[in-house]
N, C-alpha and C positions, 0 to 999 in steps of 0.2 A: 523116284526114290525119295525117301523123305531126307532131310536135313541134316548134320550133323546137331546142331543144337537148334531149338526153340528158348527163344529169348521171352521173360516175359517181363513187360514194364507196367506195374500198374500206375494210374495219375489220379489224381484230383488238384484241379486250385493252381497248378504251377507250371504255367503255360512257358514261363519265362525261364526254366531248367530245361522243361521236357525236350527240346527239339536238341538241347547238347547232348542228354542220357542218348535219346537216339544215332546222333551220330557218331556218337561213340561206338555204337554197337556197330554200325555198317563199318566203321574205318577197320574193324577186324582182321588179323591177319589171316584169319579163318572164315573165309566169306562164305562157306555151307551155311550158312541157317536164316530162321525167319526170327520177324523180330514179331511180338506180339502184345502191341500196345492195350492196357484195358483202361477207359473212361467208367471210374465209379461213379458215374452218374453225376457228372458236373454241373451245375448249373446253366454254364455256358458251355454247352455240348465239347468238345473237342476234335479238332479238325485233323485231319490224317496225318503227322509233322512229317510226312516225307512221300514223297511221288517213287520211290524203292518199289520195285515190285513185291519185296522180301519184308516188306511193312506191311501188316494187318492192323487194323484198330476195329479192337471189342470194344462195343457200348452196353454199360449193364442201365439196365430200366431203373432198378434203385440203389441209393446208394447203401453198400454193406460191409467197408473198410477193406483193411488190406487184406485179411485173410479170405473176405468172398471174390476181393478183386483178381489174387493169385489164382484162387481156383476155376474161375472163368477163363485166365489166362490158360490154365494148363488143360482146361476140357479142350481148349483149340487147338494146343501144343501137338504137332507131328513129329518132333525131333527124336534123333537119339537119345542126346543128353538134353535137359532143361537147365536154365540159368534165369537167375532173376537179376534184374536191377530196378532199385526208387528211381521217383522220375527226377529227383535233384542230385543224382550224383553219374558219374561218369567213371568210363574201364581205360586204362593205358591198353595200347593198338594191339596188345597178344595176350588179352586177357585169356582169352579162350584157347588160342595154343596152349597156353602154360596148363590149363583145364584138360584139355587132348590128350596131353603127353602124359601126366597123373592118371588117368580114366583106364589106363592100362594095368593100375595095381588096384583099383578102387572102383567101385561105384558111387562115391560121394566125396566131392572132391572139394577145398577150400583153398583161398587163395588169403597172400597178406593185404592189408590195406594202410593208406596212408590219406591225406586231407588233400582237400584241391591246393594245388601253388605250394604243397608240401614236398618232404623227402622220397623219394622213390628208395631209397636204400632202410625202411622200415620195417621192422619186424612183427611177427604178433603170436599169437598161440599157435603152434603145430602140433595138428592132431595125427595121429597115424595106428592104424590098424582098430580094433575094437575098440573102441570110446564111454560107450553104454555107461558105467558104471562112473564115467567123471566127466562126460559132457557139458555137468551144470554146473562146475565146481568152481569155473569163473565165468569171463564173458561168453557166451557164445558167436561163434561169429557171425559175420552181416551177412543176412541172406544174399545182396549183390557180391560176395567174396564165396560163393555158394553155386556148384552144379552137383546132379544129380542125374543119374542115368533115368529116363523117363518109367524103364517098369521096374524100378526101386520106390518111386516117387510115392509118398503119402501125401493125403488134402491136407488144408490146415481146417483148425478147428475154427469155426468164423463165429462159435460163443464170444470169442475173441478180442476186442477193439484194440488191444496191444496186448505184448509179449505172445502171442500168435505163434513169432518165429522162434521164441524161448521152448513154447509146447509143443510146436511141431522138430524143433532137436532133440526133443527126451524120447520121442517117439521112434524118430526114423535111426538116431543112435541104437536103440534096441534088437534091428538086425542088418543094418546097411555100414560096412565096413569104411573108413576114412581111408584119405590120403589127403596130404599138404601140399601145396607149390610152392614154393619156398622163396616167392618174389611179390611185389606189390600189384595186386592187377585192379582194385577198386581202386578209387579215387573219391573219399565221403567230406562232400560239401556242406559246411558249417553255413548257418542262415541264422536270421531271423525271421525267415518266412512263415508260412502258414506249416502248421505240421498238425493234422487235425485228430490224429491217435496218438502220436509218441509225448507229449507232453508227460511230466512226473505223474500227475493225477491221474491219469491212463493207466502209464508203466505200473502204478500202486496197486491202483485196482487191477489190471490183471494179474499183476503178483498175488495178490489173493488168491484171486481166482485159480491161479496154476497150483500153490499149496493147497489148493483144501480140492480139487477136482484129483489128485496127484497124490496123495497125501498117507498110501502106503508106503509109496517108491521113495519119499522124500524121510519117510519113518525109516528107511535102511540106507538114507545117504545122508548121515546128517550135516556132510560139510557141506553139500549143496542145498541143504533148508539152511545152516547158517549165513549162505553167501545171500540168497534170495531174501531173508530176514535184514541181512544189511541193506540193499538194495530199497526195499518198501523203507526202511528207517529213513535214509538219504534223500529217498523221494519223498516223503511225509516231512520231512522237513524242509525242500525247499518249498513246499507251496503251504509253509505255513503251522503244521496239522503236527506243533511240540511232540505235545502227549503221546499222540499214536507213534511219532519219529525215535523217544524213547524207548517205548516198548519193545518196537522191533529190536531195537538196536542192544536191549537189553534183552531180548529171546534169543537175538542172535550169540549172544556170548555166553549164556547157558548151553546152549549147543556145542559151539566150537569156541572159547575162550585164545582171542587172538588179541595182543598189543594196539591193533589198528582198531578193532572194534570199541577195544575201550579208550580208547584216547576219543574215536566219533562220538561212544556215549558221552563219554566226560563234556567236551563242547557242545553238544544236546542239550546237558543240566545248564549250561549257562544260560540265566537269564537271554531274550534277547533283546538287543540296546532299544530302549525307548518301553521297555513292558514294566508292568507294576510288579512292587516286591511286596 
């Protein structure tokens, strides 16, 4: 019989997390499933982080970021349910219970999340029943605070090199009903490590990329193109890129005219310390 869940971890670069994400995943209160590590082609190959019978490690020949590394993870996938986690972050021991017990009203199910050495008593967005129409309307949540019944499941779009899991929740929002757990079951590790697609300059570009690929749907949601407009403004500004950090930030409150927006733009216009006037 196959598993309760297929876990999928994709890695690259972070030898030094991956073997906690994994044991994370065996310490489960719900020990049905496999876990299904995928090597986006590392330089230095990666080695199996666990002698588990219930540990697989996929090696992709090239590397293709997170979105081709998910989808390799889940052609392998036998489970019921799918679950992902990054290789730098780790699940409290019932992540998947709490997943189980929801899987009853929903086929897509979301958990809260909190920081490592953080509060367990955290909150965050609960989504419940039909979502489609306000999915993007803030954060979406972390694909590892994420399962999904396996014949629900959409591929990601691996155009992708970030926001991937932005364009694959507008998607599967579309006919795959939510439910919430209403407890913390990720645990997202703050680094300075290597992060080799989520950097701002990534996040910008595929913000782009999701507005103009997207770009009917976002024409009938206009509070989720103003959130995404803020978003590219924030990230165009911290790596620098004024002008473009404006703009958004200034489309964005044509769209949806919100206090926060324009207080962001306003500190936008400010010089910044050390620039010519």
């Amino acid at each position: 019989m196959p598993p309760s869940f297929s876990v999928i971890v994709p890695t690259y670069g972070r030898p030094e997390y991956l073997r906690a994400a994994v044991d994370s995943v065996l310490a489960q209160t719900v020990d049905d499933l496999e876990c299904i590590v995928v090597d986006d082609a590392t330089p230095i190959p990666v080695p199996r982080p666990s002698q588990d019978p219930r540990v697989r490690l996929v090696s992709r020949a090239r590397n293709g970021g997170p979105a081709a590394a998910r989808n390799s993870g889940l052609q392998a996938a036998t489970g019921t349910y799918v679950a992902f986690l990054d290789d730098d972050d780790v699940w409290v021991p019932d992540r998947l219970e709490q997943a189980l017990d929801q899987h009853r009203r929903a086929p897509l199910v979301v958990c809260f999340q909190s920081v490592v050495g953080g509060s367990l008593d955290a909150r965050g967005r609960q989504l419940e029943g039909d979502v489609a129409d306000s999915i993007l309307d803030s954060i979406t949540p972390h694909l590892g605070a994420t399962t999904c019944a396996r014949d629900d499941l959409l591929r990601f779009d691996e155009t992708y090199r970030a926001c991937e899991d932005v364009e694959w929740w507008l998607r599967i929002a579309q006919h795959a009903r939510v439910a919430t757990a209403t407890k913390v079951g990720l645990l997202y590790r703050a680094h300075g490590g290597a992060r080799t697609s989520t950097g701002h300059d990534h996040r910008l570009r595929g913000n782009e990329h999701l507005l103009d690929q997207h770009a009917e749907w976002f024409r009938t949601h206009p509070r989720a193109r103003a959130f995404r407009l803020k978003r590219m403004g924030l990230s165009a500004m911290q790596i620098g890129e004024r002008n473009l950090g404006r703009r958004c930030l200034a489309q964005s409150f044509r769209v949806r005219p919100e206090p926060t927006t324009a207080w962001q733009l306003l500190r936008a216009c400010i010089p910044a310390r050390g620039a010519a006037t």
